[in-house]
C-alpha positions as CSV (number, residue, x, y, z in Angstrom):
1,X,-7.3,-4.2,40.4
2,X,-8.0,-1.5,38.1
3,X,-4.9,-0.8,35.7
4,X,-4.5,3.1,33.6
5,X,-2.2,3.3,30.5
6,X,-1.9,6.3,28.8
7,X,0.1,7.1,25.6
8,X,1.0,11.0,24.6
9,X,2.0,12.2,20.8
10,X,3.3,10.3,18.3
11,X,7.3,11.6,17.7
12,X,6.6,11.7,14.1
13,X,3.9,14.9,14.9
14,X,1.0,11.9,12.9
15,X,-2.2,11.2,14.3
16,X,-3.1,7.7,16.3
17,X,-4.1,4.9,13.9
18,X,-6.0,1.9,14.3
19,X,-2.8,0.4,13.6
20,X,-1.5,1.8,16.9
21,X,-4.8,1.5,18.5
22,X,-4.5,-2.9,17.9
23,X,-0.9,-2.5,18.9
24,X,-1.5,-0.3,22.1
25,X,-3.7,-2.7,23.3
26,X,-1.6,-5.7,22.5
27,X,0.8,-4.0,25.2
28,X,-2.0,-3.6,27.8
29,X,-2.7,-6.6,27.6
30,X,0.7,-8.1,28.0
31,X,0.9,-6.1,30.7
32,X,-2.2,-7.1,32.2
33,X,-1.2,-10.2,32.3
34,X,1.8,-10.2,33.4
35,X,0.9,-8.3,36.7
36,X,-1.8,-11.5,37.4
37,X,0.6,-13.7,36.9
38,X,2.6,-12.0,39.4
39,X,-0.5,-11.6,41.8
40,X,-1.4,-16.0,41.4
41,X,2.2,-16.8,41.8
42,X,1.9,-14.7,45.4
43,X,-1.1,-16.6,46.0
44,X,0.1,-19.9,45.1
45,X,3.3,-19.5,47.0
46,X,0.8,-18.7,50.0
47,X,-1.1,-22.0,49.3
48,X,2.0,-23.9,49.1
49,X,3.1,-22.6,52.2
50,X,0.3,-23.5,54.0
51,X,0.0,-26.9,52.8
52,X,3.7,-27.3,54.1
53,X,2.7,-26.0,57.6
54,X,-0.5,-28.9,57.4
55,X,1.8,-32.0,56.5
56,X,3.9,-30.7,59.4
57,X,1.2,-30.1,61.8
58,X,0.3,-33.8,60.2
59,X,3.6,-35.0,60.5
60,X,4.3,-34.0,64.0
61,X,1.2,-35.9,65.3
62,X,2.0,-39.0,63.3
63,X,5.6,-39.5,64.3
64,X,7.5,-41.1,67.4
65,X,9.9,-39.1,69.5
66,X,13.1,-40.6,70.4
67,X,11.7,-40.7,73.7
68,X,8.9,-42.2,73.5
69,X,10.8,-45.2,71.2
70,X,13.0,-45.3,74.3
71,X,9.9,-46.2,76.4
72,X,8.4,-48.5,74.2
73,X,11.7,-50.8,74.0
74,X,11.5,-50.3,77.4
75,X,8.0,-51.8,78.1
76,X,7.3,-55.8,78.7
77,X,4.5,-57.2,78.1
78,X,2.4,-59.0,81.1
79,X,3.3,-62.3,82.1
80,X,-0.1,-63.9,81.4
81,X,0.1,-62.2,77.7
82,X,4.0,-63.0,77.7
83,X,3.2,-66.3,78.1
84,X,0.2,-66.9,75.9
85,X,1.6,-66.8,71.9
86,X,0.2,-64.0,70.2
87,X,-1.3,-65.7,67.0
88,X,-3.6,-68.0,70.0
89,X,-7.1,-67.2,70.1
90,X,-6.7,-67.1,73.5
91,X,-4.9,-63.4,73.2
92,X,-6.7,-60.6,74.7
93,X,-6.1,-57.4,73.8
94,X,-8.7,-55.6,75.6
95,X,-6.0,-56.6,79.1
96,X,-3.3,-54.4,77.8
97,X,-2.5,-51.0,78.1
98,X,-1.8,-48.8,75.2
99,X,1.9,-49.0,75.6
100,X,1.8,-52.8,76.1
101,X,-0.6,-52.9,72.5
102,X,2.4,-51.5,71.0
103,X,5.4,-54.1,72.4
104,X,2.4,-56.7,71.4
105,X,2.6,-55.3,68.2
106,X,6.3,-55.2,68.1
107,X,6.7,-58.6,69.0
108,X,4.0,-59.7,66.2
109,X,6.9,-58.7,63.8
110,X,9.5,-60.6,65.6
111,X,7.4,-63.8,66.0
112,X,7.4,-63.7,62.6
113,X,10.8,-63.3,62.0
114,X,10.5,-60.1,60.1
115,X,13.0,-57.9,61.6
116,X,15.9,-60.0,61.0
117,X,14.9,-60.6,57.8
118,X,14.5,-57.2,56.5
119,X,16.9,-56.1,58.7
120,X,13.8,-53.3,60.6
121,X,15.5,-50.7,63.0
122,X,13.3,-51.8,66.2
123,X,15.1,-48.9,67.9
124,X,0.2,-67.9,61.4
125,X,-1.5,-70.7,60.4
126,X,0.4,-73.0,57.4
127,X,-1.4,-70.9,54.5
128,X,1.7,-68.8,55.5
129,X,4.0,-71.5,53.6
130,X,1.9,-70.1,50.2
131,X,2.6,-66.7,50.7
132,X,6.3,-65.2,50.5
133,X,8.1,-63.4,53.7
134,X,7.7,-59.9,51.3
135,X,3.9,-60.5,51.3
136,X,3.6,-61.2,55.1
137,X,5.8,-57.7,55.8
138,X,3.5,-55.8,53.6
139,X,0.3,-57.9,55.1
140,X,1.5,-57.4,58.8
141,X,1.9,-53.4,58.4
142,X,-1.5,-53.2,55.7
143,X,-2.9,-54.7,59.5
144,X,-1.5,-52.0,61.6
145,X,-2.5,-49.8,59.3
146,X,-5.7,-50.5,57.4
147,X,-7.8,-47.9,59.5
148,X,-5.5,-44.9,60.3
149,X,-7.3,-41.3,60.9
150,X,-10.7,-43.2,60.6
151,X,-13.4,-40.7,61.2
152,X,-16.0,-43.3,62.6
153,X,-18.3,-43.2,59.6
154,X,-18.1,-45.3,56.6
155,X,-17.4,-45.0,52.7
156,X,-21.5,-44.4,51.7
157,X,-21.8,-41.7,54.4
158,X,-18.6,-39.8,52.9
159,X,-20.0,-40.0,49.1
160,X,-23.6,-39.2,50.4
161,X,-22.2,-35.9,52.3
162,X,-19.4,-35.0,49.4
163,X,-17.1,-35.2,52.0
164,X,-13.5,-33.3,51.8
165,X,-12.1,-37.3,51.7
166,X,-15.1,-38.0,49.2
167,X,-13.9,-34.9,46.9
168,X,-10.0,-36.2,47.0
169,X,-10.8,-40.2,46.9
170,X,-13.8,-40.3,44.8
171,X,-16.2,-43.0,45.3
172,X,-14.5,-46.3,45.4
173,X,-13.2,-47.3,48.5
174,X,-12.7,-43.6,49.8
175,X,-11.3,-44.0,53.4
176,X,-9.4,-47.1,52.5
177,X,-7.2,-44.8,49.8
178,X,-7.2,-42.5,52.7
179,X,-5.5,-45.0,55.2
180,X,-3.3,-45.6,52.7
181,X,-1.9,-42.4,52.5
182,X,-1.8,-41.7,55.6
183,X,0.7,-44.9,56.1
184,X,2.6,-43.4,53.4
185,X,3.1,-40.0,55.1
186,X,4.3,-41.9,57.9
187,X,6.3,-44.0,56.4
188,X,7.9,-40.8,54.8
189,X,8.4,-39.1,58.4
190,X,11.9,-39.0,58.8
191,X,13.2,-42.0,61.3
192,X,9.8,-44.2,60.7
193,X,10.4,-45.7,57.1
194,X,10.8,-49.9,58.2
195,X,11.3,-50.4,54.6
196,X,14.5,-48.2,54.6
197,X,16.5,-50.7,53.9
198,X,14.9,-53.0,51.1
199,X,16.6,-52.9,47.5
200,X,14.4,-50.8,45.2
201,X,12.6,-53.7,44.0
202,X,11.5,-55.1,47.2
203,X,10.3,-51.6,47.8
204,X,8.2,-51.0,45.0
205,X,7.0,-54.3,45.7
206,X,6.2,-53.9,49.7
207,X,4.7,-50.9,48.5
208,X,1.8,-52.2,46.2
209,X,1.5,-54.7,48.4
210,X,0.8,-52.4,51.1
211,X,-1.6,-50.3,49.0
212,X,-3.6,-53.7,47.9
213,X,-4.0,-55.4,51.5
214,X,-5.6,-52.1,52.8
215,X,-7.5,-51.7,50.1
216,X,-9.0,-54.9,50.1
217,X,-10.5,-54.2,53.6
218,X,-13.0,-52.6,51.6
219,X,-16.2,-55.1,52.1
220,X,-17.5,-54.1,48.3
221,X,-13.6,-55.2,47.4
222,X,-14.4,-57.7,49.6
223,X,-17.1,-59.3,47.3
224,X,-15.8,-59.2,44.3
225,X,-12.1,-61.2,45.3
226,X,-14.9,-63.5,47.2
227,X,-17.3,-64.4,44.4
228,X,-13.9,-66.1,42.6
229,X,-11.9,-67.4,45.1
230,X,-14.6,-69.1,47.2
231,X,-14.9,-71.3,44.0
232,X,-11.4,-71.8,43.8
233,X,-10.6,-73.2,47.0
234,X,-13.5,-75.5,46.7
235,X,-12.7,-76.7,43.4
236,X,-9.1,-77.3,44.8
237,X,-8.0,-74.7,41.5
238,X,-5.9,-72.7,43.7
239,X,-2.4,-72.0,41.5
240,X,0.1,-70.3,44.0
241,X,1.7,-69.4,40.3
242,X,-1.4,-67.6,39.2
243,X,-0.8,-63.9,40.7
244,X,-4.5,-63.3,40.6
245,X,-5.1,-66.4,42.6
246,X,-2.3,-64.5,45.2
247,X,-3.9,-61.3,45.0
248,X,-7.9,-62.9,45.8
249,X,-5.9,-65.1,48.7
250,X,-4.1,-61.9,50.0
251,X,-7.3,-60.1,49.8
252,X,-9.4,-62.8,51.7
253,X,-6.7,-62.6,54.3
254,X,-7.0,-58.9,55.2
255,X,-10.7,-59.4,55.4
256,X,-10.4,-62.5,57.6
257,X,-8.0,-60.3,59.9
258,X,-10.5,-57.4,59.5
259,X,-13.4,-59.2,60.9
260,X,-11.6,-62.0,63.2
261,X,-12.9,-60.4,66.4
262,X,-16.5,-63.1,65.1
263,X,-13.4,-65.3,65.6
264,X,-12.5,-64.7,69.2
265,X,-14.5,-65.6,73.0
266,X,-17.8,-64.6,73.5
267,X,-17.1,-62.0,76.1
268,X,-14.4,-60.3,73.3
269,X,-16.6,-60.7,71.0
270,X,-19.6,-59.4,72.5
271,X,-17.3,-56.1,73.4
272,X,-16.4,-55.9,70.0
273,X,-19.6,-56.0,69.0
274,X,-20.5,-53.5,71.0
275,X,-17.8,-50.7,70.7
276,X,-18.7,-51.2,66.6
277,X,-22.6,-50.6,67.3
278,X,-21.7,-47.6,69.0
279,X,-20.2,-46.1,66.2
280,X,-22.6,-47.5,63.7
281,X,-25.4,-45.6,66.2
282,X,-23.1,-42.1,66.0
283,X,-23.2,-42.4,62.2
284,X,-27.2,-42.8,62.4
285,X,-27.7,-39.8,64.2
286,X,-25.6,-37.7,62.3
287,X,-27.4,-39.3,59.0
288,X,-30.8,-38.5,60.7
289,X,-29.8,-34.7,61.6
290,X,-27.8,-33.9,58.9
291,X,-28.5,-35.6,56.0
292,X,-32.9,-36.0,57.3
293,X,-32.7,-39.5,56.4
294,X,-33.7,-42.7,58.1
295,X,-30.6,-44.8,58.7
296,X,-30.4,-48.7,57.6
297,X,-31.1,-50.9,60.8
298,X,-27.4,-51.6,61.9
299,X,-26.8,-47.8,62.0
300,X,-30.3,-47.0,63.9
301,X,-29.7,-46.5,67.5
302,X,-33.7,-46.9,68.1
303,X,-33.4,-50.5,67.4
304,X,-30.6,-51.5,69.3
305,X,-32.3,-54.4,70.2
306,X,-32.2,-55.8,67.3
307,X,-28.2,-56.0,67.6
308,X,-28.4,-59.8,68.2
309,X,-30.1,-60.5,65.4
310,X,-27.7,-57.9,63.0
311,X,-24.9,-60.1,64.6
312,X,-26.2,-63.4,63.4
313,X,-26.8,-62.1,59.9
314,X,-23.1,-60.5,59.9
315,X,-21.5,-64.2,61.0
316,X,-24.1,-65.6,58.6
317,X,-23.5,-63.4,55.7
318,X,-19.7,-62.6,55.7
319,X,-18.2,-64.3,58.6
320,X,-18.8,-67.8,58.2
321,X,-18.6,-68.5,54.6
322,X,-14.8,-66.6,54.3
323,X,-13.4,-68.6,57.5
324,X,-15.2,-72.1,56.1
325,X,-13.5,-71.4,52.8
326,X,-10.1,-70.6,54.5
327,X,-10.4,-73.4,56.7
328,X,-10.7,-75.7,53.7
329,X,-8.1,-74.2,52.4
330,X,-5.8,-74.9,55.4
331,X,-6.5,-77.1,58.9
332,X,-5.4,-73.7,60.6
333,X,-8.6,-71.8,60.4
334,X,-10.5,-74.9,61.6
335,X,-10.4,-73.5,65.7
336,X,-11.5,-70.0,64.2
337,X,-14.2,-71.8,62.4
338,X,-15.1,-73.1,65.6
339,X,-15.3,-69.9,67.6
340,X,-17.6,-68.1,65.1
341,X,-20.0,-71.2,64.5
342,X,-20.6,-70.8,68.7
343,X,-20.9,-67.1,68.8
344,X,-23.4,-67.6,65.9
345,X,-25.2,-70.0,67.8
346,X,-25.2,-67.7,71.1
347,X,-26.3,-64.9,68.9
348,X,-29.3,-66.8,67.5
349,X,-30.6,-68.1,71.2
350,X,-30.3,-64.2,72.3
351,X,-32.7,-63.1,68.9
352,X,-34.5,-65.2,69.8
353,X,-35.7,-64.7,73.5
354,X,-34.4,-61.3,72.9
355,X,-32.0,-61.4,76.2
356,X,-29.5,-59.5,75.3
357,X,-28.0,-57.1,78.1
358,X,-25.8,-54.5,76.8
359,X,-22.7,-53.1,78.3
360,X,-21.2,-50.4,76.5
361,X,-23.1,-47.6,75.0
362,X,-20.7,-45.3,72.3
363,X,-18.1,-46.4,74.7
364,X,-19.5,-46.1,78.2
365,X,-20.9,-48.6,80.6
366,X,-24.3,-48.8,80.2
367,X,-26.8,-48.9,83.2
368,X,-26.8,-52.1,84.7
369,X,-30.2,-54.8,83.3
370,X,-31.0,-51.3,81.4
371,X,-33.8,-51.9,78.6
372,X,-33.0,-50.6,74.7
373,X,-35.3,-47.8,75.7
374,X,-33.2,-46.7,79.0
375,X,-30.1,-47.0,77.2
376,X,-31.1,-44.8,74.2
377,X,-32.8,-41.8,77.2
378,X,-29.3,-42.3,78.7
379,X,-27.1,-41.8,75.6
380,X,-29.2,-38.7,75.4
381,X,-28.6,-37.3,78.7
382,X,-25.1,-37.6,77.9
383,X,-25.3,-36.0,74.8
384,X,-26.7,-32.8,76.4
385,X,-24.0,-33.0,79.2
386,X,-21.1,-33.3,76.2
């Protein structure tokens, strides 16, 4: 914008000084200001705006209609889940429906006596007895909600591209601050806040709690609780009156839930395992085309093969020594123990003769007795046809 001021005459009939000359241009400035001001404000009010019309557009997808609540209470869950308890190993949830994952979600709170006793609008093993009902809320929910809006890639591939999330999070633990929020914006939708009715204490409290368990589903996280705890529980130090002591146990916990799928029957696990190398594969291709760069092994789809050996290293690396040290800690973990020390060993016989047969590829079913090779030509083909 290109702004004119003019003055004419003096009214004392006297020439233009540079007295009036510093002065004049005092004004133009002022002025000159004052009109960008106006034009940012009109700008900003425009930015505001449209970041209301976002966190609607947000809000709208993340929140539960009356009728749909209605349905929910309505659904039952199958009699062979109905009658297996939910914290078994034996549960399934690859034989339920998407409405029946949500009643088995529901009725993870009420097993746990949580709605009574934080009076929720609905409209564990004995390391629970170290832990406070306030910690198991905010543990339960972190759960639910320790991967909402996840994009399918991980935190490394969001720093390496400077990602939008990258740019707002920073570095450390980038989509796990992301989930976060995210739980928060829902728990701000009008209607959906379970927490409604704590004092302001408890809140504040649920809150951090919330922010730590889904934080510490970070792996790096992970690591650094791990490298002290371990210790502790073998060295019988644990002090449930030590609040960092809590905080590492509470942390282990959300990474034990995190990765319990190593826990679970082979044919869950193996679909586990597959549905994640999918998605480790879709982050190697976009690595290779976008950012030219040879992905690590796990993220490779060209040596899918080697996904019984990854597996083995995975149970080896992080699986087994968390659960061993958890079921040290507490007699409960012992049967989870179990179930990953025989998917480890099923792992290593298949690396070995190099048997595997997959099943899933990025989420469909693979070409039956199909080779690595086959597999990868078919992904391809479906690429071109998506």
């Amino acid at each position: 914008m290109l702004g004119v001021t003019q003055i004419v005459n003096r009214t004392d009939g006297e020439c233009f000084d540079e007295t009036d000359e510093a002065l004049f241009e005092a004004v133009a400035i002022f002025y000159g200001l004052g009109i960008n001001n106006t034009i940012m404000y009109n700008e900003q009010k425009k930015i505001t705006a449209m970041q209301s019309v976002a966190l609607e557009v947000l809000s709208y997808h993340t929140s539960t209609s009356p009728q749909e609540a209605m349905v929910l209470a309505a659904t039952t869950l199958p009699d062979q889940v109905r009658n297996v308890n939910l914290k078994e190993l034996l549960f399934d949830n690859f034989s339920l429906n998407s409405m029946e994952m949500l009643a088995a979600g529901v009725e993870f709170f009420g097993q746990l006596g949580l709605v009574t006793k934080f009076n929720i609008d609905t409209q564990t093993t004995d390391v629970g007895n170290k832990i406070s009902d306030l910690e198991k809320l905010a543990l339960l929910v972190g759960c639910f909600c320790h991967d909402l809006d996840h994009r399918g890639t991980n935190n490394a591939f969001h720093v390496k591209t400077q990602s939008p999330l990258a740019l707002l999070y920073g570095t450390s633990a980038t989509m796990e601050q992301h989930h976060f929020n995210h739980a928060v914006m829902i728990l701000n939708s009008e209607g959906h806040n379970i927490f409604s009715s704590m004092s302001a204490a408890d809140y504040s409290a649920v809150m951090n709690l919330l922010k730590e368990a889904i934080l510490a589903t970070d792996l790096l996280l992970h690591f650094k609780a791990y490298k002290n705890f371990g210790p502790l529980v073998a060295e019988k130090k644990l002090d449930e009156t030590q609040p960092n002591h809590m905080h590492m146990l509470r942390s282990c916990l959300m990474t034990a839930c995190d990765i319990s799928a190593c826990t679970k029957a082979w044919e869950i696990q193996c679909k586990v395992a597959e549905q994640i190398a999918s998605e480790f594969w879709a982050q190697g291709d976009k690595e290779k085309q976008e950012l030219k760069v040879q992905p690590a092994a796990q993220m490779d789809r060209e040596r899918m093969h080697d996904l019984p050996k990854l597996q083995k290293q995975w149970l080896e690396g992080i699986c087994l020594p968390l659960y061993t040290t958890l079921a040290n800690l507490s007699d409960g973990f012992q049967p989870m123990l179990a179930g990953i020390e025989d998917n480890y060993k099923k792992w290593g016989e298949l690396a070995e003769t190099n048997s595997y047969e997959f099943s899933l590829v990025n989420g469909h079913a693979a070409t039956p007795n199909a080779s690595p090779t086959d597999l990868f030509a078919e992904q391809n083909q479906r690429s071109l046809l998506t």
